[in-house]
Backbone as a ProteinNet text record, in pm:
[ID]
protein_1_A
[PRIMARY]
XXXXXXXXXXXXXXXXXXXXXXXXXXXXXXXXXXXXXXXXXXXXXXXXXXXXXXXXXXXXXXXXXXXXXXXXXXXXXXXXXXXXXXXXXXXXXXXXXXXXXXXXXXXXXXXXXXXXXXXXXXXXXXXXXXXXXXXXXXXXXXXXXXXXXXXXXXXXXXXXXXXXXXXXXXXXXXXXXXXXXXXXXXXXXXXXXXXXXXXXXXXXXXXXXXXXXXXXXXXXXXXXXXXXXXXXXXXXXXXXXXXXXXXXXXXXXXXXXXXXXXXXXXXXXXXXXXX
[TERTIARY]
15907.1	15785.5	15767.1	15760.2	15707.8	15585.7	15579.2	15498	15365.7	15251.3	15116	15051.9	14899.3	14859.2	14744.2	14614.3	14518	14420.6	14305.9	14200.4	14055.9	14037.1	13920.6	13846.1	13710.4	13569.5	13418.8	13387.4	13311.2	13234.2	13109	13027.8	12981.6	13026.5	12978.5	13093.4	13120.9	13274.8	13329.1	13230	13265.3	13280	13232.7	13239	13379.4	13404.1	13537.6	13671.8	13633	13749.2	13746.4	13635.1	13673.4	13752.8	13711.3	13778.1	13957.2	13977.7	14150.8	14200.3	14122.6	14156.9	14190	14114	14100.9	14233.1	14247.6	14372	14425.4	14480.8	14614.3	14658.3	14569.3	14572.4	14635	14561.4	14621.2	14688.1	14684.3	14814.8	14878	14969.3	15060.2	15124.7	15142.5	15228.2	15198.8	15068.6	14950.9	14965.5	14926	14943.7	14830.9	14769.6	14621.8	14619.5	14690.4	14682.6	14583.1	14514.8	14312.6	14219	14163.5	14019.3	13917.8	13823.8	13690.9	13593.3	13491	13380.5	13235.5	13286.1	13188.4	13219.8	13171.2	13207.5	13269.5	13246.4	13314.2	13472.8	13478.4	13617.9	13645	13638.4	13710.9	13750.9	13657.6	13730	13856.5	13873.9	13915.7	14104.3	14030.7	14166.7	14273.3	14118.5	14181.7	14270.5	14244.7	14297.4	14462.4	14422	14556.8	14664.8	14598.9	14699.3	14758.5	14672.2	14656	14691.2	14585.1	14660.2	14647	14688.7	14665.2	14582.6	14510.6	14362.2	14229.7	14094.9	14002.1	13888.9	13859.7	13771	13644	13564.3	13468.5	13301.3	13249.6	13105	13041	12939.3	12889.3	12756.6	12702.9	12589.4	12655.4	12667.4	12724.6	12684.1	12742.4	12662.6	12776.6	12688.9	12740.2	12728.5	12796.9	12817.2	12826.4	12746.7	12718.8	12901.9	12930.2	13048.7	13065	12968.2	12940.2	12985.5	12932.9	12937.5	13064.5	13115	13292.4	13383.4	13327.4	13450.9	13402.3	13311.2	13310.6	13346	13384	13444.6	13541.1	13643.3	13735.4	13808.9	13710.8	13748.5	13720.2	13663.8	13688.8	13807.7	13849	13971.7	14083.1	14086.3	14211.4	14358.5	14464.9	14582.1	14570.7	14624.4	14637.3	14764.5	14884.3	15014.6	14975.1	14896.9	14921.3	14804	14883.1	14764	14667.2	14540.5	14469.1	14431	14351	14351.5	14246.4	14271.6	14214.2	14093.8	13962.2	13824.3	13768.9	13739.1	13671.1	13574.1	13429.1	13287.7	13299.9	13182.3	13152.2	12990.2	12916.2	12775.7	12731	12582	12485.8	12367.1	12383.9	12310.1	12316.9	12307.2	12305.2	12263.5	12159.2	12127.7	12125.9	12139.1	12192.3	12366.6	12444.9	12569.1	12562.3	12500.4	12572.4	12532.9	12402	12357.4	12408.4	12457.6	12511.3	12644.3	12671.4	12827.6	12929	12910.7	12950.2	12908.8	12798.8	12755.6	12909	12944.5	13019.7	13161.2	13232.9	13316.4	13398.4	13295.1	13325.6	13383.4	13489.9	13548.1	13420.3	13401.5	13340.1	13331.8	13275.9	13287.6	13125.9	13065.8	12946.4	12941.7	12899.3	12812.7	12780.2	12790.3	12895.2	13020.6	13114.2	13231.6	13299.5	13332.1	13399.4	13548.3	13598.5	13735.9	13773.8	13694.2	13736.8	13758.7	13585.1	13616.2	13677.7	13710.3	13825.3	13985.2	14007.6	14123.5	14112.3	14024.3	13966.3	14014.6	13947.8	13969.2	14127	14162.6	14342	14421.5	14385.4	14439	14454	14338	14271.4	14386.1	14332.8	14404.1	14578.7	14615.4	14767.7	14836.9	14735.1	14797.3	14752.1	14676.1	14621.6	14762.1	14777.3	14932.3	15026.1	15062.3	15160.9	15170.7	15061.7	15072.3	15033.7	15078.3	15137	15086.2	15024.8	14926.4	14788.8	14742.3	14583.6	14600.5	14731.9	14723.7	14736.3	14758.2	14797.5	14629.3	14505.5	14425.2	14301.3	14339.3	14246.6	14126.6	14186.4	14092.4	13983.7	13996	13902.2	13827.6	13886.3	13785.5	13668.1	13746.4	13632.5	13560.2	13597.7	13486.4	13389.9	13394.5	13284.5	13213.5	13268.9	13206.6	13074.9	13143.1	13036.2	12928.3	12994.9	12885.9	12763.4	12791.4	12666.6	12585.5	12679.1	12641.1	12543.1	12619.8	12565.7	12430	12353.8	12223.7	12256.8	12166.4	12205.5	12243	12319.5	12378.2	12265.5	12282.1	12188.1	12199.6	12062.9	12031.2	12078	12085	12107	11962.7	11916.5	11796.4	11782.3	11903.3	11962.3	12017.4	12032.3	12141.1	12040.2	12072.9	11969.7	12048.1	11985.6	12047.7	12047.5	12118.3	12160.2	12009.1	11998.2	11896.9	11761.5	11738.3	11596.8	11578.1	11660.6	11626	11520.7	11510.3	11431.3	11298	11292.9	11123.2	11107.4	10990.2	10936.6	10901.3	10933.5	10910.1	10856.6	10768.6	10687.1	10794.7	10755.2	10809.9	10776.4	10847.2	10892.7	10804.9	10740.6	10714	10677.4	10737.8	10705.8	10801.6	10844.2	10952.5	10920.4	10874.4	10848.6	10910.7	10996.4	11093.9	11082	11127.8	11070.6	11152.9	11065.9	11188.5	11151.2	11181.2	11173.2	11031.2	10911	10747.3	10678.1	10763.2	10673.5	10726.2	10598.9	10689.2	10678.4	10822.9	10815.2	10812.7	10703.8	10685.1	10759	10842.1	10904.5	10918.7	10832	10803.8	10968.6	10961.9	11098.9	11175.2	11081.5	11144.3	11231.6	11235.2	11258.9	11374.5	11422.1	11540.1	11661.2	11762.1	11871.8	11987.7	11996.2	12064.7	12041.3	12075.5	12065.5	12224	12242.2	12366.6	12365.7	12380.4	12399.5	12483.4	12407.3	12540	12472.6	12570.1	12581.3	12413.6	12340.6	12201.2	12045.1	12128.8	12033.8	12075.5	11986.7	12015.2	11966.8	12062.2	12035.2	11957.6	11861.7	11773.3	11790.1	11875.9	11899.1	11855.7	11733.3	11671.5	11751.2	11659.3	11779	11728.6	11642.6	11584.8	11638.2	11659.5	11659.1	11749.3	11771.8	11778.8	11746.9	11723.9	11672.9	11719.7	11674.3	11713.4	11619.6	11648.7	11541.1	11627.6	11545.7	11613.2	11584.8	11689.6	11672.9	11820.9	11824.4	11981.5	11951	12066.5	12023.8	12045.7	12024.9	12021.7	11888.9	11809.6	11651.7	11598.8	11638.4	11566.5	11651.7	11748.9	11746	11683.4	11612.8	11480.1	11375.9	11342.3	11249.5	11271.1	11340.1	11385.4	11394.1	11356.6	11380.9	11529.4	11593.4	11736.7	11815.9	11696.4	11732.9	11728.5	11689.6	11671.5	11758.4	11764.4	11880.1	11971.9	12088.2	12147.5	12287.2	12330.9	12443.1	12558.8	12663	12781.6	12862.1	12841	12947.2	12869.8	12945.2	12854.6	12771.1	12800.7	12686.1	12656.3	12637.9	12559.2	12464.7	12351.7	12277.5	12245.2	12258.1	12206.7	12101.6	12016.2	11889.8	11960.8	11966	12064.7	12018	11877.4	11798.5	11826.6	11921.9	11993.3	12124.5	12153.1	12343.6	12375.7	12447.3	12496.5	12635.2	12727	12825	12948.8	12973.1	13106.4	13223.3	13298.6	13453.1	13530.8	13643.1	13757.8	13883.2	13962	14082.1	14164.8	14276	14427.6	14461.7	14392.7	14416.8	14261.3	14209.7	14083.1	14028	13989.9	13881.6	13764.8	13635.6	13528.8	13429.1	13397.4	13310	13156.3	13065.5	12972.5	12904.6	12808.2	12788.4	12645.9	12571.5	12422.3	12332.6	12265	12180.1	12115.8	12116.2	12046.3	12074.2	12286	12326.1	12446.1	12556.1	12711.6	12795.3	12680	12764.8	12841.8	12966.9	13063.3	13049.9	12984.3	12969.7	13083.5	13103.7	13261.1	13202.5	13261.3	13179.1	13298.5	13308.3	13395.6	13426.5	13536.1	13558.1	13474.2	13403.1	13308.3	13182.6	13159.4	13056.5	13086.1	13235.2	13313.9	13224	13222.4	13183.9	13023.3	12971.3	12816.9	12861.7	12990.4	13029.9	13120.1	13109.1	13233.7	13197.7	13165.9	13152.6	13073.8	12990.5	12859.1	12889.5
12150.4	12185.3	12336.9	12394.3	12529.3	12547	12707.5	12741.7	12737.4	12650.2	12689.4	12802	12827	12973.1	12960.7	13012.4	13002.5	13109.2	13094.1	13220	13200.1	13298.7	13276.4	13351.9	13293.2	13360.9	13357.6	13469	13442.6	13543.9	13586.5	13720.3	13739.4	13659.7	13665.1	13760.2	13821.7	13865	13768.2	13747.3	13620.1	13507.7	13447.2	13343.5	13353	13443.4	13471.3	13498.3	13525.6	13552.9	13435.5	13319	13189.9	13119.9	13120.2	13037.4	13019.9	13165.6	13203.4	13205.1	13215.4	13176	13047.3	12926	12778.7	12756.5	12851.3	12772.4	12825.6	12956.3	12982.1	12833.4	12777.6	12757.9	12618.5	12549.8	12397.1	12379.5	12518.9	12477.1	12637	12671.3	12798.6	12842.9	12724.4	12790.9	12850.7	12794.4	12822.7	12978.9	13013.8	13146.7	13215.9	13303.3	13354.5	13443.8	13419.2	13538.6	13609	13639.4	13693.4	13706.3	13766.5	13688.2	13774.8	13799.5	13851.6	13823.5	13894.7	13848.2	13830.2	13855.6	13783.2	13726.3	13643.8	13532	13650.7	13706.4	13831.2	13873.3	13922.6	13945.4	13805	13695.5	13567.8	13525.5	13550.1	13538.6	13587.3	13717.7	13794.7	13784.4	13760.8	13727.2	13622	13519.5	13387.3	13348.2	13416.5	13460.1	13541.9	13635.3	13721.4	13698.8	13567.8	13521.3	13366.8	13288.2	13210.1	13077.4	13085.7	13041.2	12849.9	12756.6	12634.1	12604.8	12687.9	12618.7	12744.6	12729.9	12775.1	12756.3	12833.3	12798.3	12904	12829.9	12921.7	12888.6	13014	12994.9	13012.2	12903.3	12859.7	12978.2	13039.1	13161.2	13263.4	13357.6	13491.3	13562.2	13722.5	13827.8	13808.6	13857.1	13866	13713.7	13601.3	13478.4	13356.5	13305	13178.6	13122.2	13003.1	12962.3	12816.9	12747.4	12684	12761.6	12877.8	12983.2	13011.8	13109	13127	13010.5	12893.4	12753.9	12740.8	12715.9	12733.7	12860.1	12951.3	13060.6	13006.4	12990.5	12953.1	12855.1	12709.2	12639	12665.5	12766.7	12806.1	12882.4	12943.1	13057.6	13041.5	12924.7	12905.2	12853.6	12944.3	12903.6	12787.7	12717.7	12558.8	12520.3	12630.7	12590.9	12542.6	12616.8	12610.2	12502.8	12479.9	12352.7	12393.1	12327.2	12387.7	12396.3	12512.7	12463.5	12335.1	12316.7	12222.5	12335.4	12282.5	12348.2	12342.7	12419.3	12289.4	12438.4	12378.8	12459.2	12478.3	12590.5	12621.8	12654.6	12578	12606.9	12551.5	12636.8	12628.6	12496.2	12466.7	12315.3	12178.8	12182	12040.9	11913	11904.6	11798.4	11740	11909.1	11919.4	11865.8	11922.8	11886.6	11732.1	11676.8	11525.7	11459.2	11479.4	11397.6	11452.5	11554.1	11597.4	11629	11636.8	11706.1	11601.8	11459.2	11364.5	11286.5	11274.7	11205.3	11224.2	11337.5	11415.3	11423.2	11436.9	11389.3	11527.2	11601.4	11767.7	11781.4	11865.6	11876.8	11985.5	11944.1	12048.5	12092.2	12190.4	12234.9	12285.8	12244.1	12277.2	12409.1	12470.9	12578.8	12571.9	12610.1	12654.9	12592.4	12633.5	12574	12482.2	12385.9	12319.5	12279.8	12290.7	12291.3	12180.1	12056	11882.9	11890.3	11958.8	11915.7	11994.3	12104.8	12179.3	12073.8	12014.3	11945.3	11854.3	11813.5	11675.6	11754.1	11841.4	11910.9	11931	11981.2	12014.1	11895.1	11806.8	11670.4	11589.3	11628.2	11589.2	11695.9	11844.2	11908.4	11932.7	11830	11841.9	11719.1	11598.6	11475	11505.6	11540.3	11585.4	11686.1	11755.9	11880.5	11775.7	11725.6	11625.3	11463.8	11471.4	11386.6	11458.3	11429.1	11530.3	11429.3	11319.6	11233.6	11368.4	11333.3	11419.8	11577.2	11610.3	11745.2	11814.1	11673.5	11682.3	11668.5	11606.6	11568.7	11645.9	11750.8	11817.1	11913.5	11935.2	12000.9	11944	11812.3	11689.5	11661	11659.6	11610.7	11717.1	11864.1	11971.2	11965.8	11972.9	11953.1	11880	11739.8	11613.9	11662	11755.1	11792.4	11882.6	11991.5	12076.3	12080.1	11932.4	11879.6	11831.2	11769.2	11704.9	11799.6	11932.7	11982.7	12118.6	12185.1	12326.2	12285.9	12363.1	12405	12408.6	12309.9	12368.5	12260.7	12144.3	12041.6	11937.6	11960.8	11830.6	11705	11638.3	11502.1	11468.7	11581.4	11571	11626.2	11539.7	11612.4	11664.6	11566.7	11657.8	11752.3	11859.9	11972.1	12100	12188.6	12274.7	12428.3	12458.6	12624.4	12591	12603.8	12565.3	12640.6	12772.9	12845.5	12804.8	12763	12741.2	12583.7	12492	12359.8	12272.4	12303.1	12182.3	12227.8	12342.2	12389.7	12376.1	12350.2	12298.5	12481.1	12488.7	12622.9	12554.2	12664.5	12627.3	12656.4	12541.8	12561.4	12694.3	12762.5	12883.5	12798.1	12880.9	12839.5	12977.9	13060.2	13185.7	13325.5	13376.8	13534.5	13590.1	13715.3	13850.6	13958.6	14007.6	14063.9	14247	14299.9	14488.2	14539.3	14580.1	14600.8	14764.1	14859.3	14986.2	14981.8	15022.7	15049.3	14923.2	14822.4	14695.5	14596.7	14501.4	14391.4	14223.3	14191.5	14044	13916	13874.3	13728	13588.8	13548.2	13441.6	13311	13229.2	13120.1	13042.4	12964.6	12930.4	12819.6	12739.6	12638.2	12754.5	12852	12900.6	12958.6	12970.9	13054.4	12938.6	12984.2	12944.2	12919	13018.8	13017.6	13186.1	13133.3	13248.6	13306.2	13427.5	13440.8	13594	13555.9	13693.1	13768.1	13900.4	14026.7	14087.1	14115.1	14190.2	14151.7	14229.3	14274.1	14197.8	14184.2	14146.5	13988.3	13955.8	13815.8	13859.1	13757.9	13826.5	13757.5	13709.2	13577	13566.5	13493.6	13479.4	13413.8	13376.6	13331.8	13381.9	13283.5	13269	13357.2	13451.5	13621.8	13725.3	13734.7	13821.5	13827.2	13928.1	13855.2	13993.1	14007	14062.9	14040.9	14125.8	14158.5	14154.5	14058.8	14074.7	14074.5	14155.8	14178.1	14095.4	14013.8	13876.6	13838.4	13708.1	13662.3	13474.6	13475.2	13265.4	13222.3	13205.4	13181.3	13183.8	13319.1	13280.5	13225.1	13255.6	13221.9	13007.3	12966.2	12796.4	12723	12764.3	12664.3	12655.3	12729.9	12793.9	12695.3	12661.8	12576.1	12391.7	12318.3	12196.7	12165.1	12139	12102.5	11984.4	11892.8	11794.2	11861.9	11969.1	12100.8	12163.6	12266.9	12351.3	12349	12316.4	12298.8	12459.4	12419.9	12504.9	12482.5	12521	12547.8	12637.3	12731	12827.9	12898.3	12958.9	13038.2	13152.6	13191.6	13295.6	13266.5	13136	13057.9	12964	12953.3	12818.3	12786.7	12683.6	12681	12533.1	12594.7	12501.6	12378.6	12260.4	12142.9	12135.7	12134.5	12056.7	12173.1	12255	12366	12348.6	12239.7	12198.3	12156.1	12185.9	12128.5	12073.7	12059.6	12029.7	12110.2	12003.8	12028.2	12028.4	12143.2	12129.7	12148.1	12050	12011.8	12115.7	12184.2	12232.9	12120.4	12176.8	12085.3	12137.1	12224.3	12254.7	12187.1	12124.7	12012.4	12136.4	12251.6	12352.4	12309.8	12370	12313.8	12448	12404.1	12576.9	12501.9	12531.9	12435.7	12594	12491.7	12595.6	12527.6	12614.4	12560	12601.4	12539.2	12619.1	12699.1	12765.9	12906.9	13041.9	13000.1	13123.6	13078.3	13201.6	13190.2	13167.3	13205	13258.8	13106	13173.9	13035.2	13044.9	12918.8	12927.3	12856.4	12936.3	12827.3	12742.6	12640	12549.2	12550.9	12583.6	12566.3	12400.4	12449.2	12293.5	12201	12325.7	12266.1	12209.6	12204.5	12148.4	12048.9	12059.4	11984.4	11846.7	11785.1	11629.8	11607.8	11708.9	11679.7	11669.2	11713.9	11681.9	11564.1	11527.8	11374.9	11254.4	11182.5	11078	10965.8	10999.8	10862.2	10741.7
4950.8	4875.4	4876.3	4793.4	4753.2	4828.4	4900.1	4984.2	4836.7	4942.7	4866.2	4883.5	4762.8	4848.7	4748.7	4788.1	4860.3	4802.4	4783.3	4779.3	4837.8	4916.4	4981.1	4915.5	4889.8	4849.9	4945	5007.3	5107	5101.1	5133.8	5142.7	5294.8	5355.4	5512.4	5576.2	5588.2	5696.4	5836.3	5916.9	5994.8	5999.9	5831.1	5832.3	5722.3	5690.3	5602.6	5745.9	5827.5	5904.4	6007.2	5998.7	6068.4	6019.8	5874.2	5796.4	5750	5796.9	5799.5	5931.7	6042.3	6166.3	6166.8	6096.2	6092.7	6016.1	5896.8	5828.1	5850.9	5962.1	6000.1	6114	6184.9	6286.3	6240	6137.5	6093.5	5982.2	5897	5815.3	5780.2	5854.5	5913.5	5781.2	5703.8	5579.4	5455.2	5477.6	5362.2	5384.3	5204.2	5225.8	5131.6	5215.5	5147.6	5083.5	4951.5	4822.9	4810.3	4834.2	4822.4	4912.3	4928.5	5023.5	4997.6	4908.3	4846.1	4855.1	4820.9	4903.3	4774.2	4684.3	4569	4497.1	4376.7	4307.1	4158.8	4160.7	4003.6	4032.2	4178.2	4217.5	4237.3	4259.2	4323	4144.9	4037.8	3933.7	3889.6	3894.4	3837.8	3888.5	4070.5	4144.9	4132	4107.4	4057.7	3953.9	3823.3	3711.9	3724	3823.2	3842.9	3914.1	4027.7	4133.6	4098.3	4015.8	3990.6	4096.4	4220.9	4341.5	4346.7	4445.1	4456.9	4480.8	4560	4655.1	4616.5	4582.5	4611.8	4698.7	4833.4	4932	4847.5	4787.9	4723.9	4787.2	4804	4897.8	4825	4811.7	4667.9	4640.1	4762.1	4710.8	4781.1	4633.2	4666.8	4551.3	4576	4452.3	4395.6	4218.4	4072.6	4050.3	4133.7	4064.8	4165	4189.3	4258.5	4260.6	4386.3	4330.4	4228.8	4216.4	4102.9	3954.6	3945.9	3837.7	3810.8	3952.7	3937.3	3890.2	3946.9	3886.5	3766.2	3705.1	3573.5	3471.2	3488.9	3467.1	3441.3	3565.2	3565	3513	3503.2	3395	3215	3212.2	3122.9	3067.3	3127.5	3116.5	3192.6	3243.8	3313.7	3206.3	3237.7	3131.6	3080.6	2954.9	2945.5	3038.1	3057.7	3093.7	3262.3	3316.6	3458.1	3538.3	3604.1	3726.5	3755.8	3740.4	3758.7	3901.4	3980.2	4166.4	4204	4318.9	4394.1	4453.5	4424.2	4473	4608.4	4707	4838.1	4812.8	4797.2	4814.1	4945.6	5021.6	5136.3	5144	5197.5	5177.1	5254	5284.7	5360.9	5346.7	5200.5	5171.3	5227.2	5346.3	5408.7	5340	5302.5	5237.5	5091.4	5033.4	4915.2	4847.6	5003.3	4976.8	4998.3	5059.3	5129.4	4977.5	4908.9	4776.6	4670.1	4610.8	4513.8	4493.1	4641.1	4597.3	4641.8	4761.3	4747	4636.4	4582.4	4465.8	4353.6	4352.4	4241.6	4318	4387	4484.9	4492.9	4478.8	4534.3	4684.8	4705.8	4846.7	4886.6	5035.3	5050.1	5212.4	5242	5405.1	5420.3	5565.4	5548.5	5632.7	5665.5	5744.7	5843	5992.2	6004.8	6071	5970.1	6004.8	6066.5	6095.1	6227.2	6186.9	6304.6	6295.4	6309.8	6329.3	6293.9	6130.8	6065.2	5984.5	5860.8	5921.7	5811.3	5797.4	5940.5	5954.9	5868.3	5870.5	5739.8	5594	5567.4	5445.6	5429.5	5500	5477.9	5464	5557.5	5477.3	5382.4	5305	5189.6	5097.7	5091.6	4978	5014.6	5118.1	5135.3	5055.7	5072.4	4984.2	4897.2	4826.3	4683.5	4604.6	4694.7	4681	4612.1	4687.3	4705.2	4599.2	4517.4	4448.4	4293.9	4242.5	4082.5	4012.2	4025.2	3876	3950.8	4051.7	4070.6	4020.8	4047.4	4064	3882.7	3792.6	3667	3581.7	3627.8	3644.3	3670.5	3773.4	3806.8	3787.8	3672.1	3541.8	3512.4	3464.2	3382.2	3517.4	3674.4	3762	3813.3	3792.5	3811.3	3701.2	3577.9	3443.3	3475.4	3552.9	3564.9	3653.6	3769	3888.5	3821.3	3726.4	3705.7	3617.3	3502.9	3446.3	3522.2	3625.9	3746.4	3778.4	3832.1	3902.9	3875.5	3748.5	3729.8	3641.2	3624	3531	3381.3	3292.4	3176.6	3083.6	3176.6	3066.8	3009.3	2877.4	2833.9	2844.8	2862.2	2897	3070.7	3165.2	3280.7	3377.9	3399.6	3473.9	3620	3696.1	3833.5	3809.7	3658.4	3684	3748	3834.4	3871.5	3931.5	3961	4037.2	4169.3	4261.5	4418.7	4472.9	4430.6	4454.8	4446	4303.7	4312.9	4379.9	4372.8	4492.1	4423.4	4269.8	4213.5	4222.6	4229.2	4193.5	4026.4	4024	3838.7	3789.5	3691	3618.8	3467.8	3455.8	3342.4	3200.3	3122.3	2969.6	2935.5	2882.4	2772.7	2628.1	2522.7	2431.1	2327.4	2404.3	2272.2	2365.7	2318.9	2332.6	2274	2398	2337.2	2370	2260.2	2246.6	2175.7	2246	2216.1	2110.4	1986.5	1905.8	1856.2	1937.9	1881.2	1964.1	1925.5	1980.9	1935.2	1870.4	1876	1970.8	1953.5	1994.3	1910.6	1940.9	1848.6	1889.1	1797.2	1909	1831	1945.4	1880.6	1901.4	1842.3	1848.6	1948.8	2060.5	2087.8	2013.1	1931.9	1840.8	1739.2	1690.8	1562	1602.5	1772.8	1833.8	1777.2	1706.1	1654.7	1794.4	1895.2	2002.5	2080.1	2228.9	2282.9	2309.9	2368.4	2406.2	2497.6	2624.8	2694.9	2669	2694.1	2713.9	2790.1	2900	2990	3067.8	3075.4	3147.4	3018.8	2921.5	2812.4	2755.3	2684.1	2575.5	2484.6	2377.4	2262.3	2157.1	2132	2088.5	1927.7	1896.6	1715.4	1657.7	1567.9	1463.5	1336.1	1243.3	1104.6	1030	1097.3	1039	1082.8	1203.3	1291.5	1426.2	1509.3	1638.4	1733.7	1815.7	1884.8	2067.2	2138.1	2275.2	2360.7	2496	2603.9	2741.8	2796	2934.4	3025.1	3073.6	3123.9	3142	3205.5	3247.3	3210.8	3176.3	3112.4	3265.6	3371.6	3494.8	3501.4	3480.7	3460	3355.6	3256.8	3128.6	3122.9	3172.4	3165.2	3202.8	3311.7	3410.9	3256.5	3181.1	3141.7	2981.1	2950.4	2851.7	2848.3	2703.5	2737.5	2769.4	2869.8	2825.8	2732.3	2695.9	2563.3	2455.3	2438.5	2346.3	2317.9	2425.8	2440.3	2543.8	2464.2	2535.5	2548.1	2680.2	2732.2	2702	2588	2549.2	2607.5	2695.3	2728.9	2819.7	2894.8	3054.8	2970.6	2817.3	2799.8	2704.7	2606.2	2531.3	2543.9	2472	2473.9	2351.2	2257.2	2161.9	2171.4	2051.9	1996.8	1899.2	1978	1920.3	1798.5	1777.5	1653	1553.6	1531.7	1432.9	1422.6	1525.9	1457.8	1315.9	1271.5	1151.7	1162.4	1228.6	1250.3	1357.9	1414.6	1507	1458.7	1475.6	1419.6	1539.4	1526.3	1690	1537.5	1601.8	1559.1	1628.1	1573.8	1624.1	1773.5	1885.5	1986	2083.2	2002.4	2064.6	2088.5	2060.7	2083	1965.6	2006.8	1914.9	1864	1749.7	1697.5	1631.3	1667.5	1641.3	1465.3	1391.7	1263.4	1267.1	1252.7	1275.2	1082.1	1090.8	979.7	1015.5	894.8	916.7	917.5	947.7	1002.1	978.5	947.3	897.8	1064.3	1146.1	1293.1	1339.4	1410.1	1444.8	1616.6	1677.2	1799.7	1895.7	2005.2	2076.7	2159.9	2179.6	2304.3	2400.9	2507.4	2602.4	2664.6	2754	2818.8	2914.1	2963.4	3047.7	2931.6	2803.1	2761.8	2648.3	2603.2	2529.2	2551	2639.5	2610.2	2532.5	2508	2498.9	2283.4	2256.1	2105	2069	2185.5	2152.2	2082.9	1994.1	1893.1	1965.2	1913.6	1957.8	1942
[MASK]
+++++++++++++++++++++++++++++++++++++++++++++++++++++++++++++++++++++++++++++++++++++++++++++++++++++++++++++++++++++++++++++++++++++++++++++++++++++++++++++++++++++++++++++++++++++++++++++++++++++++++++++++++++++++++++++++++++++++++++++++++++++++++++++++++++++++++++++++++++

């Protein structure tokens, strides 16, 4: 078997240097292409190293690791396998109901070296069997449908962070345009779409900029409404006009109102699949 290898994502330093103490100790051959300490570099690495295994700690800066795996299933080659995930988090009770619910690997906080041994066993027969490892894509997709914020008609989807606190409906955006400001009814928003530090709010007039992140601004939305197509899209369903699948099963949704062609990624692909 071809040596495996590995990327660690951690923002703790000690709890990043237990964790390679643990897997030098029970599996020697494993080999740790990476080891970073926020979820933006664990992308970027991930992408460049393109390793077997991700130990990703699910709250960290720039990008939660919920966030980074969806990244990643977004942009991960079609040619190559996709990795085997094991979360690392501080959510005790959160992990045992949601992330077994969803049959997420996972390691709790702090550490133990029974049950990392557990874990390595797990992602060694997993290695070793080429139907799962052929598979693994479609089982993180289901994972992060459960799991992340955003998907419609899912009412357990939430931010690890906020823990299911209720935030009040959004029902009007006010948006700075030059020395005014514009108020925008939220039914009339066509779709949102981040950039960078801003969103960019598009009506079938206009569109305009507010400084904000769809991490804050999704609590804040109906999600039978609007729904989440892509880590920096949301669109207003009741403005679809049609889904188009190309011959590479990619999907571009065309709304009224507007010529604009929207992508839906893999992670939201199923919310267009044939009723």
């Amino acid at each position: 078997m071809l040596t495996k290898r590995a990327l660690i994502a951690e923002d703790e330093p000690i709890l990043s240097l237990t964790l390679q103490k643990m897997l030098e100790k029970l599996w020697p051959e494993l080999q740790l292409c990476a080891i970073v300490d926020n979820g933006v570099a664990a992308v970027h690495e991930a992408l460049k190293q393109l390793p077997d295994i991700l130990f990703l700690d699910i709250k960290m800066p720039g990008q939660t690791g919920l966030e980074a795996a969806r990244e990643l299933a977004e942009e991960w080659p079609e040619d190559k396998a996709f990795p085997l995930i094991v979360y690392v988090t501080a959510y005790d009770e959160f992990a045992l109901s949601a992330f077994e619910h969803s049959a997420v690997d996972y390691v709790l906080k702090p550490i133990s070296e029974e049950r990392m041994s557990k874990t390595v066993q797990r992602l060694r027969s997993r290695l070793e069997d080429s139907s799962q490892q052929a598979t693994e894509l479609e089982r993180v997709l289901g994972q992060l449908r459960h799991l992340l914020p955003g998907s419609a008609g899912n009412s357990n989807n939430t931010d690890l962070a906020t823990q299911f606190q209720p935030t009040e409906r959004l029902s009007l955006i006010r948006a700075a345009v030059g020395n005014q400001i514009r108020m925008i009814p939220v039914e009339e928003v066509l779709y949102f779409e981040a950039t960078d530090k801003y969103i960019n709010v598009v009506t079938a007039e206009h569109s305009s900029l507010i400084r904000s992140s769809l991490r804050e601004l999704l609590p804040q939305l109906d999600h039978h409404v609007f729904w989440q197509i892509h880590r920096s899209t949301v669109v207003n369903s009741r403005h679809i006009h049609l889904a188009n699948k190309d011959e590479a099963g990619k999907i571009t949704l065309r709304l009224r109102g507007s010529d604009d062609k929207l992508s839906v990624s893999r992670v939201y692909a199923h919310l267009f699949r044939q009723m």
